[in-house]
N, C-alpha and C positions, 0 to 999 in steps of 0.2 A: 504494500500500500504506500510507504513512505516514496520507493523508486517513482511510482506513478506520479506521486505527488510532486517531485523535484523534477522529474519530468513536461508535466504540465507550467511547472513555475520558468522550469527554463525556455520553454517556447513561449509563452508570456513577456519574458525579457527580454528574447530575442525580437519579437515584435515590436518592442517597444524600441530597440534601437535602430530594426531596419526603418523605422518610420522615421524618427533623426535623422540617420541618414541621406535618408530619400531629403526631408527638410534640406540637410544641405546642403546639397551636390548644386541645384540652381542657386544658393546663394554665394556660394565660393566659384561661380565656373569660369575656368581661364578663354581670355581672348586673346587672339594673338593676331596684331597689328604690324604689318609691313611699314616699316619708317625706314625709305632708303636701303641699304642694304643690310640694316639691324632688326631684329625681330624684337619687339619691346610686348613684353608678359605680362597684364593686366589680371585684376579680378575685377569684377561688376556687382556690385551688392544692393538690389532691389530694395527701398525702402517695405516693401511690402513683406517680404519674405525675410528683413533681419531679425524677427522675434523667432525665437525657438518655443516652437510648442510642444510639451511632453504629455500623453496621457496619462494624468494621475490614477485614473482606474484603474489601469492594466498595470502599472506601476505597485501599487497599494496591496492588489489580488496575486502577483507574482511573491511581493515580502511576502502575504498574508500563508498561501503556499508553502512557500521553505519552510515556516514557523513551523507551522503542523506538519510537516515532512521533517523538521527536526526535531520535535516533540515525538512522531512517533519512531525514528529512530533508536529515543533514547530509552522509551517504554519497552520495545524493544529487547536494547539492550539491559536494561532490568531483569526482565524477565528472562534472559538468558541467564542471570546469573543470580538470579531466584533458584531455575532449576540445576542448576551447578551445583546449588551450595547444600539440596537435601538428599 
């Protein structure tokens, strides 16, 4: 149960960074401008697109996940050594 659980929390978090990402690839994206016989490397940064937006939800329910995927780990481990010790 725990695996499933850090599992579900790691694709949670993964989501939440591909969507960053994706965020910033348009607001970092290089131009590259012919000056002469110099190449001059530019970014362009859209007022529209400079705020980073994270989604708290998926953010919140991915900790929320681990929690309980380390909580039952550690139940778990208890009880392994619950039955160890009789």
């Amino acid at each position: 149960m725990q695996e499933f659980l850090a599992i579900i929390a790691s694709l949670l978090l993964a989501s939440c960074l591909v969507e960053i990402v994706m965020q910033l690839i348009p607001a970092v994206s290089e131009h590259i401008f012919q000056v002469g016989s110099f190449a001059e490397i530019g970014y362009v940064q859209d007022p529209a697109t400079s705020s980073l937006h994270i989604d708290l939800k998926t953010t919140v329910m991915a900790a929320f996940c681990y929690a309980v995927s380390a909580v039952f780990s550690y139940g778990a481990d208890l009880q392994q050594l619950s039955d160890e010790t009789i």
